[in-house]
N, CA, C and O atoms as a Tinker XYZ file with bonds, in Angstrom:
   528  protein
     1  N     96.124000   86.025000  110.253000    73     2
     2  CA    97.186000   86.373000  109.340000    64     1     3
     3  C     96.694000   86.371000  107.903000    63     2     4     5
     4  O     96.920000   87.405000  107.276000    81     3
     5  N     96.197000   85.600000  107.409000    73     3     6
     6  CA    95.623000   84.899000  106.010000    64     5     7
     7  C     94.115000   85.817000  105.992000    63     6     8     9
     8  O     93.523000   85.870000  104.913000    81     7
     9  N     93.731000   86.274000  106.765000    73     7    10
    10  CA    92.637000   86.524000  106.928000    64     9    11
    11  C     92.740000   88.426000  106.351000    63    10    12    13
    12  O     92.133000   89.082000  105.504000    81    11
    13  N     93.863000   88.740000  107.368000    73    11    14
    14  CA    94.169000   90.265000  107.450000    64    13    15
    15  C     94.721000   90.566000  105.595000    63    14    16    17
    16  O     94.358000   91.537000  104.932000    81    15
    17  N     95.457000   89.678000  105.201000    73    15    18
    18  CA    96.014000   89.928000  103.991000    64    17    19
    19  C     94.476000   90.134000  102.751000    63    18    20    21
    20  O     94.150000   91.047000  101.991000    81    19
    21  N     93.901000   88.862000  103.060000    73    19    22
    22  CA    92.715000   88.821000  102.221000    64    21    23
    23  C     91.814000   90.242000  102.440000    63    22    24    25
    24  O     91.604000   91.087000  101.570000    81    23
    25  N     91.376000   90.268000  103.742000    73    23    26
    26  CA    90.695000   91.836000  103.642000    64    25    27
    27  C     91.462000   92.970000  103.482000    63    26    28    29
    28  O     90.723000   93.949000  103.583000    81    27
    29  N     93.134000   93.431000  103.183000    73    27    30
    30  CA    93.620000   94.150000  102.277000    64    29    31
    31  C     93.529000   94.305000  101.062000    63    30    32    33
    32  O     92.902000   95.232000  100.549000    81    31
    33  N     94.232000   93.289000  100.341000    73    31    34
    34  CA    93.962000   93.135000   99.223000    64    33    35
    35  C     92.584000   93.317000   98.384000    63    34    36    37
    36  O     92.342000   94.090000   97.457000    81    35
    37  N     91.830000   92.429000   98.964000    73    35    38
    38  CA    90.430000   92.277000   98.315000    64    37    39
    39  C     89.890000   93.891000   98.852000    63    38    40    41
    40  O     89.924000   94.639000   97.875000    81    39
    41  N     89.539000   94.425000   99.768000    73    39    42
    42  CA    89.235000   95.544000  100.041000    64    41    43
    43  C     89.564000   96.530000   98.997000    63    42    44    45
    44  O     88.672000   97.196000   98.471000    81    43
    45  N     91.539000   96.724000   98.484000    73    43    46
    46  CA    91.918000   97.470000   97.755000    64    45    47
    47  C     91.421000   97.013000   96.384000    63    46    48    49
    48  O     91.136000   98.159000   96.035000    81    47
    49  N     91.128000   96.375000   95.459000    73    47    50
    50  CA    90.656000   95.436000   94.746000    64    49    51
    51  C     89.197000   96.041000   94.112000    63    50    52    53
    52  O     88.875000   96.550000   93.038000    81    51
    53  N     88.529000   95.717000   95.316000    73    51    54
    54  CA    87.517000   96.262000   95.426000    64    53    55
    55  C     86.892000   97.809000   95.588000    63    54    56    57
    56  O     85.720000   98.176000   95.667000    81    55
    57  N     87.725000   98.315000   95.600000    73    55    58
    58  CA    87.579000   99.803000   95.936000    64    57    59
    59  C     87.491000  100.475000   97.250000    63    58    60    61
    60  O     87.156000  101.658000   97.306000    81    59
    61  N     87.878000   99.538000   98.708000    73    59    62
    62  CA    87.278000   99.841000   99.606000    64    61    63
    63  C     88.549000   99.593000  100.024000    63    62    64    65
    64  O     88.781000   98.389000  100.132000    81    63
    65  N     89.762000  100.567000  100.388000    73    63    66
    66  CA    91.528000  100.761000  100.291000    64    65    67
    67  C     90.769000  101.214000  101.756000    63    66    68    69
    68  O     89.958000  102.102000  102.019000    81    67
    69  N     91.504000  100.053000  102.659000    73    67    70
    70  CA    91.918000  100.566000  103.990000    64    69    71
    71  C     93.259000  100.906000  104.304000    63    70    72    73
    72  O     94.033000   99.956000  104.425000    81    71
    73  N     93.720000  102.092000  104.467000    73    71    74
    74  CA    95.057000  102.208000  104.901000    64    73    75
    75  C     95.949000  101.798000  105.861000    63    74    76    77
    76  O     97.173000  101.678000  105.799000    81    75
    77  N     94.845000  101.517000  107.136000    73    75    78
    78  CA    95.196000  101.393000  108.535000    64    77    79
    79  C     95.482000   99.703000  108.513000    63    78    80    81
    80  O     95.684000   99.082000  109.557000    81    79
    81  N     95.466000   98.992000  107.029000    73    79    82
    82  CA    96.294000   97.592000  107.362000    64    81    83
    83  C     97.423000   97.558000  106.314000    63    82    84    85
    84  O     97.710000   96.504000  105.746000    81    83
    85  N     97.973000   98.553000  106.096000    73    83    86
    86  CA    98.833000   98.930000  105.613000    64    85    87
    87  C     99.752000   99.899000  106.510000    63    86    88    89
    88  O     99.423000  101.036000  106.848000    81    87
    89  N    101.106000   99.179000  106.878000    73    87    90
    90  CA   102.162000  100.314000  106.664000    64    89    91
    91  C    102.107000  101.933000  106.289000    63    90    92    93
    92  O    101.822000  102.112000  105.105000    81    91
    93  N    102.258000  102.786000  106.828000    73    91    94
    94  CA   102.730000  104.325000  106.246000    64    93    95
    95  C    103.641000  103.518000  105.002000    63    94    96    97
    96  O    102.996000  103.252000  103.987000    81    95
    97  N    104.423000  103.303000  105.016000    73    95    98
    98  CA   106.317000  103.051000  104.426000    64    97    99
    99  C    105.817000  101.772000  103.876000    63    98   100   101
   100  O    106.904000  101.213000  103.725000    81    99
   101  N    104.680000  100.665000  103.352000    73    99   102
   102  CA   104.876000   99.869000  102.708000    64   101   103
   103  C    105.664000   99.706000  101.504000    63   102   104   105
   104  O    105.798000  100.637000  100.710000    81   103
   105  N    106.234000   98.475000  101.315000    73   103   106
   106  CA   107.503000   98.152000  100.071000    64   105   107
   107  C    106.527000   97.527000   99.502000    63   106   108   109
   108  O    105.809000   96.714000  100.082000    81   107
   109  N    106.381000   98.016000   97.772000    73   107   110
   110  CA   105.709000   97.240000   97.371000    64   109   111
   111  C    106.210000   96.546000   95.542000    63   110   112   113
   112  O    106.195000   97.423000   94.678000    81   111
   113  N    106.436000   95.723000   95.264000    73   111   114
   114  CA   107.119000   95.014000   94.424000    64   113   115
   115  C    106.033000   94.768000   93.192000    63   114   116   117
   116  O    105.554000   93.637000   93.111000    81   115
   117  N    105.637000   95.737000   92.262000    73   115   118
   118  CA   104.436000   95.560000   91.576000    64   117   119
   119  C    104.831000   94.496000   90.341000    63   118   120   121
   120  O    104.038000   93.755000   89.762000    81   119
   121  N    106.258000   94.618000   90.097000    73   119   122
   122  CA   106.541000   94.067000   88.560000    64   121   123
   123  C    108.409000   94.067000   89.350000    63   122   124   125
   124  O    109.050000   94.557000   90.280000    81   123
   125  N    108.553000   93.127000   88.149000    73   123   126
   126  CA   110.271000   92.826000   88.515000    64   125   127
   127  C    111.126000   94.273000   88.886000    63   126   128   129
   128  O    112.052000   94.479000   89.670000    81   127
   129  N    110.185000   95.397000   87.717000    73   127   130
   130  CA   111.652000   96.396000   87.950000    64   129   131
   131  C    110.801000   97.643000   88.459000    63   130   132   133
   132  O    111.082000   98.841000   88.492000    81   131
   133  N    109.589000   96.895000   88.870000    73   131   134
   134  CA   108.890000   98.182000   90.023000    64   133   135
   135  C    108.431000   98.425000   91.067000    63   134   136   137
   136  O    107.247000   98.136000   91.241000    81   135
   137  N    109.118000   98.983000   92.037000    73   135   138
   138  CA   109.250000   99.198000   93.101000    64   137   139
   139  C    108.607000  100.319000   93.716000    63   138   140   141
   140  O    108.985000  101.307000   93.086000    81   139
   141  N    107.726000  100.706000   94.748000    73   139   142
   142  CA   107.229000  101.728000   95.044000    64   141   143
   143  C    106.881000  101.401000   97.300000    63   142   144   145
   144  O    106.768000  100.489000   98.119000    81   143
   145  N    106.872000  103.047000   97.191000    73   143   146
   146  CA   106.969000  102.938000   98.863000    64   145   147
   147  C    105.446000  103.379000   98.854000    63   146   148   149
   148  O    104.911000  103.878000   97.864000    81   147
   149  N    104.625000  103.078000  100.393000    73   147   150
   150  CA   103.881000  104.013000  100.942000    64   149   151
   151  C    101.797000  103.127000  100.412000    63   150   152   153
   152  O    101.245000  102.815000   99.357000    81   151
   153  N    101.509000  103.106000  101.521000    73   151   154
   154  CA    99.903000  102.655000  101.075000    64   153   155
   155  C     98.998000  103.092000  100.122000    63   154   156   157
   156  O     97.883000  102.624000   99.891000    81   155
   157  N     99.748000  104.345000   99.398000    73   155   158
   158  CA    98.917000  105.194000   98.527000    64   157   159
   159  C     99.142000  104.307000   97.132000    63   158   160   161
   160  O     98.200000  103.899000   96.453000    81   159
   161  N    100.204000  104.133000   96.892000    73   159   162
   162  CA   100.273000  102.813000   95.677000    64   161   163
   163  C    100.004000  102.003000   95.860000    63   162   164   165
   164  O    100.463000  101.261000   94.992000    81   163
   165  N     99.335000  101.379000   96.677000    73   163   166
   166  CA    98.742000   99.979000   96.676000    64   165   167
   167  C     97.676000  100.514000   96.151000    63   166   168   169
   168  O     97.419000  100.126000   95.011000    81   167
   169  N     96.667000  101.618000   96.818000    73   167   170
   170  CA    95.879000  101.861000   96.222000    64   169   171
   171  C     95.521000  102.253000   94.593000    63   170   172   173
   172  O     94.635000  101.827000   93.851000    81   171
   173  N     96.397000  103.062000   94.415000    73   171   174
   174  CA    96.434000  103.647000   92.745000    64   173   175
   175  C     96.614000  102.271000   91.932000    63   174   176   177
   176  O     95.925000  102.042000   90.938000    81   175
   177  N     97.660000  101.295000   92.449000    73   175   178
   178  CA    97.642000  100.095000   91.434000    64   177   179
   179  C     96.231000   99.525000   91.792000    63   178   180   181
   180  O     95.791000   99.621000   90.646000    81   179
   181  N     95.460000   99.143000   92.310000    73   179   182
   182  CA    93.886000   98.628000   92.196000    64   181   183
   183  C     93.079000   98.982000   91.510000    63   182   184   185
   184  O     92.257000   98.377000   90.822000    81   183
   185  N     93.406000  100.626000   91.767000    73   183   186
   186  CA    92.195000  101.381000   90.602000    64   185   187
   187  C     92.490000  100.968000   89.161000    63   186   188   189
   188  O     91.750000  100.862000   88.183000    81   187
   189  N     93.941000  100.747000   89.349000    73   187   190
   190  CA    94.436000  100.822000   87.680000    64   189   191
   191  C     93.831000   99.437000   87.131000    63   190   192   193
   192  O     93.587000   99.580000   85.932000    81   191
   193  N     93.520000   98.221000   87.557000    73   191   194
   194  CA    93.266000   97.266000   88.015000    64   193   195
   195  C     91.764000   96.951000   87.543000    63   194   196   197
   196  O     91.269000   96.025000   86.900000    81   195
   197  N     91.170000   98.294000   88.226000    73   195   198
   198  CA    89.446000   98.081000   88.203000    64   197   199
   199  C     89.238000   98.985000   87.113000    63   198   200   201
   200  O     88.314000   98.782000   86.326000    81   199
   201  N     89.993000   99.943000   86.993000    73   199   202
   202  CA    89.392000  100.571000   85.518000    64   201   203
   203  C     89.716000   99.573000   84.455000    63   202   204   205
   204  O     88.821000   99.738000   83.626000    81   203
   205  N     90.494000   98.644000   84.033000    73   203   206
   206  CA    91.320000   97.984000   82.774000    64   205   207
   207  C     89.918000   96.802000   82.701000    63   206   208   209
   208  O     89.453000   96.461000   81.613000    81   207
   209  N     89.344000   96.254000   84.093000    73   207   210
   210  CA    88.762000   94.877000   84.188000    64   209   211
   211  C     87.591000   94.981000   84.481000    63   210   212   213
   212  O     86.819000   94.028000   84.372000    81   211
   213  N     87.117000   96.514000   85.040000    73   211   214
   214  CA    85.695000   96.331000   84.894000    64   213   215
   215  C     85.552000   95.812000   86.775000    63   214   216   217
   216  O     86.425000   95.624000   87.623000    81   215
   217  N     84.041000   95.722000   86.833000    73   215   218
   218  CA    83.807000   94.918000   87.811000    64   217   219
   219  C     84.507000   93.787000   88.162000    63   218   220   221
   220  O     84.406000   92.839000   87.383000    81   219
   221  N     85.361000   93.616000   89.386000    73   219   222
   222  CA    85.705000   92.195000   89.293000    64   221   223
   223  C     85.237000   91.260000   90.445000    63   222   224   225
   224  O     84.444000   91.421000   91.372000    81   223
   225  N     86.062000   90.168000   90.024000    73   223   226
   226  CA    85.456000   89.056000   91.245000    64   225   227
   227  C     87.011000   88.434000   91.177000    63   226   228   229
   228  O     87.792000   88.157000   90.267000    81   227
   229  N     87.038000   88.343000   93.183000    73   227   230
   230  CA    88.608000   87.896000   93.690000    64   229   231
   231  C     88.358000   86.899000   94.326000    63   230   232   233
   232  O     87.812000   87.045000   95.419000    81   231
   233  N     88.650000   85.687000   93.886000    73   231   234
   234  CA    89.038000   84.270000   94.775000    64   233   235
   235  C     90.269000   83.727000   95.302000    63   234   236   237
   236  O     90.940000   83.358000   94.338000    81   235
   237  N     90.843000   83.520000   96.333000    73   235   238
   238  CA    92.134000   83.203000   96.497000    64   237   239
   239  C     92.080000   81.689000   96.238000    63   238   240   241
   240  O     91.199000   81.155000   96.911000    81   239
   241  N     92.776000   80.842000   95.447000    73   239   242
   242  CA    93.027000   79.356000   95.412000    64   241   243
   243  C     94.212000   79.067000   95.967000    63   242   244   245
   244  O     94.816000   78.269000   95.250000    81   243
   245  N     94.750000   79.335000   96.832000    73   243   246
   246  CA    95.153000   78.905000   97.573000    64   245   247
   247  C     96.333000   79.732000   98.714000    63   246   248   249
   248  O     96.982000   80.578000   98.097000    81   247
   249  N     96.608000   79.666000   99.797000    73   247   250
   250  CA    97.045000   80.699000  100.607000    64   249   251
   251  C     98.293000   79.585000  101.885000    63   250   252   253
   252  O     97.920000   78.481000  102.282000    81   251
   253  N     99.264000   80.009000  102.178000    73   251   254
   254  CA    99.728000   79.585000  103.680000    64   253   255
   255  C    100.388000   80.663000  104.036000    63   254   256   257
   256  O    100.386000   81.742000  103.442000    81   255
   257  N    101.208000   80.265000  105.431000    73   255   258
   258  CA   102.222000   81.333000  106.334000    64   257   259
   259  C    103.049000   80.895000  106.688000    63   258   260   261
   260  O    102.964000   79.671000  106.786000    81   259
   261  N    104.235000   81.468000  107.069000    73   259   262
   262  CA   105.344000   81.663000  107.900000    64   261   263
   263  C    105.519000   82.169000  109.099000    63   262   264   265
   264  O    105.962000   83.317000  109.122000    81   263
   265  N    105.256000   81.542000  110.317000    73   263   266
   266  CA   105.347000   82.721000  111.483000    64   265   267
   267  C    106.341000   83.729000  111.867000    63   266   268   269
   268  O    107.544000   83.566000  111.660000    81   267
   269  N    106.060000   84.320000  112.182000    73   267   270
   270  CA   107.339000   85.367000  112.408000    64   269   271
   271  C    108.210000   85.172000  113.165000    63   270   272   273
   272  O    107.656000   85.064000  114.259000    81   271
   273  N    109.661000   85.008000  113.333000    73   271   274
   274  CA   110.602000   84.790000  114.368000    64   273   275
   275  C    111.444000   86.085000  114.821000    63   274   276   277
   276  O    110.983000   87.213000  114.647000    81   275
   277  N    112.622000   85.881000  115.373000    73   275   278
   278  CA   112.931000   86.820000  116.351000    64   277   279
   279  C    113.839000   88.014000  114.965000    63   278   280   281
   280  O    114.003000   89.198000  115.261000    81   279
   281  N    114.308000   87.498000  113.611000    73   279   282
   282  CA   114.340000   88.062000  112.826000    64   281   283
   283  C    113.400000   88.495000  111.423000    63   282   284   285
   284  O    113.493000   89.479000  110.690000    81   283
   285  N    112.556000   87.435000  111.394000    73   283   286
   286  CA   111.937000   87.476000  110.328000    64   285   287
   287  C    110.303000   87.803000  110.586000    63   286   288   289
   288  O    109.722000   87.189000  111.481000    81   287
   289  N    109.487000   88.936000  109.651000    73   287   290
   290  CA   108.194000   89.056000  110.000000    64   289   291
   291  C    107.431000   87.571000  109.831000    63   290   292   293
   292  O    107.916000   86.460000  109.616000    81   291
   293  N    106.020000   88.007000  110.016000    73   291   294
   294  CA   105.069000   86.869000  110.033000    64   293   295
   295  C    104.892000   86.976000  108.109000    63   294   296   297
   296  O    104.449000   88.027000  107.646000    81   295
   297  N    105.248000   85.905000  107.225000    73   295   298
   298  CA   104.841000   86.157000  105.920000    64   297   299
   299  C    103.942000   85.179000  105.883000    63   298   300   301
   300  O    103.782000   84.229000  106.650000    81   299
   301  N    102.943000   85.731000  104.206000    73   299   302
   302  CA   101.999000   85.369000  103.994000    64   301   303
   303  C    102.393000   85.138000  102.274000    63   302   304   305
   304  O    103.222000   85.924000  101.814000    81   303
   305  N    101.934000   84.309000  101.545000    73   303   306
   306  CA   102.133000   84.198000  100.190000    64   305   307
   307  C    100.187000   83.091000   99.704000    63   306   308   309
   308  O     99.580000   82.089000  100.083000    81   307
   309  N    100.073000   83.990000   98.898000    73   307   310
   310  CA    98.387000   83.629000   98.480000    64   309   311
   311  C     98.897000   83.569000   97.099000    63   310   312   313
   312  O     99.878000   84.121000   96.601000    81   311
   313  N     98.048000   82.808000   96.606000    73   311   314
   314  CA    97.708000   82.579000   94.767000    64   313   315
   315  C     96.426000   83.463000   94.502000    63   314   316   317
   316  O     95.684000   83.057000   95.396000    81   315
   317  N     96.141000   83.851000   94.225000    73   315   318
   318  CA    95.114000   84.713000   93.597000    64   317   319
   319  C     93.963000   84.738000   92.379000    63   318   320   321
   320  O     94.386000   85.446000   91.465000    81   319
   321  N     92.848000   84.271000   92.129000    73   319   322
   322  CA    92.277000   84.430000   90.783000    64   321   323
   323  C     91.672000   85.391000   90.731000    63   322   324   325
   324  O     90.885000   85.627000   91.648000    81   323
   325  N     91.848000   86.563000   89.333000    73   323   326
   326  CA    91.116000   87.633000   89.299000    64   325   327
   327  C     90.489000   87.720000   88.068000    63   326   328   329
   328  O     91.062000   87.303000   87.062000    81   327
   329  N     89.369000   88.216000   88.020000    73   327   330
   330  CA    88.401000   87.827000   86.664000    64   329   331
   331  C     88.130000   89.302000   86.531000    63   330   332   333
   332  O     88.404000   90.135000   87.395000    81   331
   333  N     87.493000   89.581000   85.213000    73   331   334
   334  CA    87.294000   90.997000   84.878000    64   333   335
   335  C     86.922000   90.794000   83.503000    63   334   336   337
   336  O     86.900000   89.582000   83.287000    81   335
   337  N     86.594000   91.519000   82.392000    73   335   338
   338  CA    86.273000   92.025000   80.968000    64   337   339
   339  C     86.872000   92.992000   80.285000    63   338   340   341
   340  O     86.247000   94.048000   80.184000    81   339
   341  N     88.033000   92.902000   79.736000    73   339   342
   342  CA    88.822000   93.479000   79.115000    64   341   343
   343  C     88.329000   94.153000   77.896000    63   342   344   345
   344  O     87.137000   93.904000   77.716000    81   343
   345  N     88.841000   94.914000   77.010000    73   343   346
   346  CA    88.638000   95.821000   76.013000    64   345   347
   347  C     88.382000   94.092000   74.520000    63   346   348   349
   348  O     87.697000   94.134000   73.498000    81   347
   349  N     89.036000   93.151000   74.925000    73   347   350
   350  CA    88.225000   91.976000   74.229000    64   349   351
   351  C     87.620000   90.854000   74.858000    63   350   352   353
   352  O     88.055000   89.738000   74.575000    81   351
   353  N     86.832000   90.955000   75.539000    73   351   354
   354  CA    86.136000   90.257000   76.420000    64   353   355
   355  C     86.703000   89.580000   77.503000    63   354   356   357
   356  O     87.893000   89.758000   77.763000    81   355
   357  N     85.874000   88.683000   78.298000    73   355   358
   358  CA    86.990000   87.779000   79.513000    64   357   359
   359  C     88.078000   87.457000   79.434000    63   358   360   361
   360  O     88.779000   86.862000   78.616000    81   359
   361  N     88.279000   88.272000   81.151000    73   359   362
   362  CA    89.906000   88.033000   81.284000    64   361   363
   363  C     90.114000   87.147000   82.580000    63   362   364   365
   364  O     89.103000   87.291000   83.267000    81   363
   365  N     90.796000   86.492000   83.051000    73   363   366
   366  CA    91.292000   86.216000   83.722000    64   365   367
   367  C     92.546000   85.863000   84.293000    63   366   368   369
   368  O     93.318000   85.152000   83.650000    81   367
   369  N     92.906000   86.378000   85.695000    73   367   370
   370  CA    94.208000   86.766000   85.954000    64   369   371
   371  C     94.404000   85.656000   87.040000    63   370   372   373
   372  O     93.530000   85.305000   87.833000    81   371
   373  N     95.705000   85.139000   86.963000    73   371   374
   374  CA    96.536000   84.441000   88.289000    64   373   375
   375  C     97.258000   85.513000   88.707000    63   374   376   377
   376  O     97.821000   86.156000   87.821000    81   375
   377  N     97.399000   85.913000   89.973000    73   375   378
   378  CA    98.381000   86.783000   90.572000    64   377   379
   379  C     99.004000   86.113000   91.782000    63   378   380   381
   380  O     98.235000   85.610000   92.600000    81   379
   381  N    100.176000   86.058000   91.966000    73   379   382
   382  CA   100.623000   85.574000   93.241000    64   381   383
   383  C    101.320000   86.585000   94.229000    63   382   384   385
   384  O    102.089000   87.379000   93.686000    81   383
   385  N    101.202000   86.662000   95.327000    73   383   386
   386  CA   101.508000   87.352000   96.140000    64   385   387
   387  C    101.981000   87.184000   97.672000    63   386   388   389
   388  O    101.428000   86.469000   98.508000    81   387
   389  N    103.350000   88.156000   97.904000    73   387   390
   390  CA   103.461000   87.656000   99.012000    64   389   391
   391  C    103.368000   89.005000   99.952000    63   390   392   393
   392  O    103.508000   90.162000   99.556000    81   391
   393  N    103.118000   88.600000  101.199000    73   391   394
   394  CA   103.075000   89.690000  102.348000    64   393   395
   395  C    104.358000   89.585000  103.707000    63   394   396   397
   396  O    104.902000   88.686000  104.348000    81   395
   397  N    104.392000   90.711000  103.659000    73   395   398
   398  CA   105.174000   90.326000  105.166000    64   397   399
   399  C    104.254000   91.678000  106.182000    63   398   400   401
   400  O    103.963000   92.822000  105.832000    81   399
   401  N    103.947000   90.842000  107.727000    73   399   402
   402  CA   102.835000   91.350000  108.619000    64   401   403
   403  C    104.086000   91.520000  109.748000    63   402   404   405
   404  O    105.103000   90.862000  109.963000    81   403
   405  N    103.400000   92.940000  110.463000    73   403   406
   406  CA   104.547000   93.515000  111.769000    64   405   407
   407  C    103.083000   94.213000  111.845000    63   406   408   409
   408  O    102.408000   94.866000  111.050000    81   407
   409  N    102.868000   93.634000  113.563000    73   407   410
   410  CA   101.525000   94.187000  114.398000    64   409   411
   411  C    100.480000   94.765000  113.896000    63   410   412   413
   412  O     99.921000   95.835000  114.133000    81   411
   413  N    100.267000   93.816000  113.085000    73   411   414
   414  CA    98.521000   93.696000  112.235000    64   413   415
   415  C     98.342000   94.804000  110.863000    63   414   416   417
   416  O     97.396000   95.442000  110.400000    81   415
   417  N     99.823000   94.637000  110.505000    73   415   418
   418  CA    99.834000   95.629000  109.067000    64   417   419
   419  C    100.915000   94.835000  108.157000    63   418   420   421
   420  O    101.872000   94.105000  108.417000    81   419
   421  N    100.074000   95.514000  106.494000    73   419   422
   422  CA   101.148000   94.875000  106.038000    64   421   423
   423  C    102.758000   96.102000  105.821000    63   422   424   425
   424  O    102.658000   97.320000  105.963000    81   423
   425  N    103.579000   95.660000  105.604000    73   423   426
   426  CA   105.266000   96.385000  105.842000    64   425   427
   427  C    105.611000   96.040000  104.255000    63   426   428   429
   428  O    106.301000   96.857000  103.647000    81   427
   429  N    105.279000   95.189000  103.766000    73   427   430
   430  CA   105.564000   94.796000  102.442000    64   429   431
   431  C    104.976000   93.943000  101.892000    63   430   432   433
   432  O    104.205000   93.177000  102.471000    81   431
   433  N    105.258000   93.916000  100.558000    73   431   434
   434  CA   104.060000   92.840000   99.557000    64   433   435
   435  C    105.126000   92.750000   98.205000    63   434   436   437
   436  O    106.027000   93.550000   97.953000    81   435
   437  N    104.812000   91.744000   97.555000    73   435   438
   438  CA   105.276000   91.645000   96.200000    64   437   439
   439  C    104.445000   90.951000   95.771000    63   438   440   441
   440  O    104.101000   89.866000   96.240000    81   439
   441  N    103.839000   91.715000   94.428000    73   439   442
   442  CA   102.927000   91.387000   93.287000    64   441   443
   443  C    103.523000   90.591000   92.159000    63   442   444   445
   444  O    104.162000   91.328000   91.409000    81   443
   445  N    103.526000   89.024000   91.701000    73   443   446
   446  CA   104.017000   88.370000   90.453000    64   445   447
   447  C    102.412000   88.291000   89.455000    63   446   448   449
   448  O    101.526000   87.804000   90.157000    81   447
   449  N    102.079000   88.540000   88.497000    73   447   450
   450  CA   101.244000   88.224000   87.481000    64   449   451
   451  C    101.472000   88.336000   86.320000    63   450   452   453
   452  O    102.336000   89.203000   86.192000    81   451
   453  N    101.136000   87.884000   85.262000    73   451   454
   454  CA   101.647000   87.917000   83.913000    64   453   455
   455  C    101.098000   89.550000   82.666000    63   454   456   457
   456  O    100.071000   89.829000   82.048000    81   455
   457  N    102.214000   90.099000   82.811000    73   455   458
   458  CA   101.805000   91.563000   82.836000    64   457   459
   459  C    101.740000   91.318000   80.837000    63   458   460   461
   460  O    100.943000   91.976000   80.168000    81   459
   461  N    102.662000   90.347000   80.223000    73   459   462
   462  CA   102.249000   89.604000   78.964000    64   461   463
   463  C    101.129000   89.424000   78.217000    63   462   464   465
   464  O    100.617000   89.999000   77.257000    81   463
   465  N    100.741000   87.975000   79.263000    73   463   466
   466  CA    99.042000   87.817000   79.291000    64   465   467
   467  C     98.060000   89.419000   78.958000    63   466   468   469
   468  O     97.346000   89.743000   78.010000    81   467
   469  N     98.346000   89.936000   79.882000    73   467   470
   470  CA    97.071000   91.050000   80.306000    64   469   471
   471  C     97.279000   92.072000   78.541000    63   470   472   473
   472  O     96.384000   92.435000   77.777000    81   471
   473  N     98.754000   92.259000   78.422000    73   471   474
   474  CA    99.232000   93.212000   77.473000    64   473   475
   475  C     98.034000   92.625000   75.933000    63   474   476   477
   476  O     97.227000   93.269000   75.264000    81   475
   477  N     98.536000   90.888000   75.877000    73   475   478
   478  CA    97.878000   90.181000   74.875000    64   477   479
   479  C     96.270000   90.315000   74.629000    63   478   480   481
   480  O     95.817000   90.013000   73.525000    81   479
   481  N     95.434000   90.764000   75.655000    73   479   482
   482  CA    94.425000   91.090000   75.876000    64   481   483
   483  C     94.547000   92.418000   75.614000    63   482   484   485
   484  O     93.635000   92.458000   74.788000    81   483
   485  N     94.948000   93.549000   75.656000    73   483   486
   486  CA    94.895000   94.840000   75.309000    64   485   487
   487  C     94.469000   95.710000   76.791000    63   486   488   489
   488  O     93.801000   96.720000   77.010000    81   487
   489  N     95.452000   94.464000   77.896000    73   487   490
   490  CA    95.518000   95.627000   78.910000    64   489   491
   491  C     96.919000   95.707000   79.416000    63   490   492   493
   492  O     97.882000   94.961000   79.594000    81   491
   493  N     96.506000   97.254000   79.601000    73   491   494
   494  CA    98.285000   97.583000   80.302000    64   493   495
   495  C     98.244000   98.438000   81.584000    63   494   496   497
   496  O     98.242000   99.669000   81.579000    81   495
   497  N     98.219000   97.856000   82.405000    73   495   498
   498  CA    98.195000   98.442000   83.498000    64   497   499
   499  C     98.883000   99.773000   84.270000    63   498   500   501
   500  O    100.056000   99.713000   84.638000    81   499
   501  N     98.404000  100.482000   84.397000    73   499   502
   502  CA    99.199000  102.198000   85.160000    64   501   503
   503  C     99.822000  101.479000   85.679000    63   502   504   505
   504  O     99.476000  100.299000   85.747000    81   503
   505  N    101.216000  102.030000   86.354000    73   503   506
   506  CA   101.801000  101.842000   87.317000    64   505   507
   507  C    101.435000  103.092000   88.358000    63   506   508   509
   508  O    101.147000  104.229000   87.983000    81   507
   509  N    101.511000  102.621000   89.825000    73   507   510
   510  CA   101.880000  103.822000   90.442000    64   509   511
   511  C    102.661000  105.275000   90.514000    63   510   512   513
   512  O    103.756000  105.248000   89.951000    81   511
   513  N    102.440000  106.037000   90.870000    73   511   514
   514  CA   103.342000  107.225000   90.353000    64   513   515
   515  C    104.183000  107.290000   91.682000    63   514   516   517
   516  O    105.381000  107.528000   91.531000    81   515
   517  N    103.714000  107.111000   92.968000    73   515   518
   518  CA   104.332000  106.908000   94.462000    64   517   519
   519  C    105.691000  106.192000   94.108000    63   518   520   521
   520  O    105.551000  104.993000   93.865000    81   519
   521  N    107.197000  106.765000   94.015000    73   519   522
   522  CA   108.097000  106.100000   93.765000    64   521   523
   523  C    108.651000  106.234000   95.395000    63   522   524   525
   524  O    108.324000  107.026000   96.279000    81   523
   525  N    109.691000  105.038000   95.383000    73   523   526
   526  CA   110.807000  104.717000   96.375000    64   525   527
   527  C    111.287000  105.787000   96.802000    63   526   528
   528  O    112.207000  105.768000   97.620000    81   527
């Protein structure tokens, strides 16, 4: 479970966007008031991600789960550290994130990070263009 989320993420992150652990129809929660469907924005938000930060390096500090019951998917919620070099030198990002998993894909995700922080540094991240 913890495992599948990490090689999404970090994969997309990294430049290496597997679709096939992703949902067609993923929900994805990038910012409070942004919302977007479909695996293709997960991807476009990464790039946006790796162009702003440069090479990066992804550590998760810390990760658990929820198993899935007869209503609810299997969720996943990770803490995230993301490092990069901004337009004024080192950056580093906390991102928290949660997943929800239905037969070895993710169905949904919501992205929390301090979009503030990053702005204060002189980054502003694309949003996806893939709307709801």
């Amino acid at each position: 479970e913890g495992d599948l989320v990490r090689q999404a993420f970090t994969g997309a992150l990294d430049g290496r966007f597997d679709s096939g652990l992703y949902a067609a129809d993923c929900a994805t929660d990038f910012a409070p008031d942004i919302q977007r469907a479909g695996a293709v924005a997960v991807a476009e938000w990464a790039e946006g991600l790796r162009v702003s930060l440069g090479p990066l390096t992804v550590a998760v500090d810390d990760q658990y789960s929820l198993p899935a019951s007869d209503t609810l998917p299997l969720r996943v919620a990770t803490q995230w550290r993301i490092a990069g070099t901004g337009p004024q030198g080192p950056v580093e990002v906390s991102l928290i994130s949660h997943h929800h998993l239905v037969d070895g894909r993710v169905t949904a995700q919501w992205l929390a990070y301090d979009e503030l922080a990053l702005a204060h540094q002189g980054i502003i991240l694309p949003q996806p263009a893939t709307a709801v």
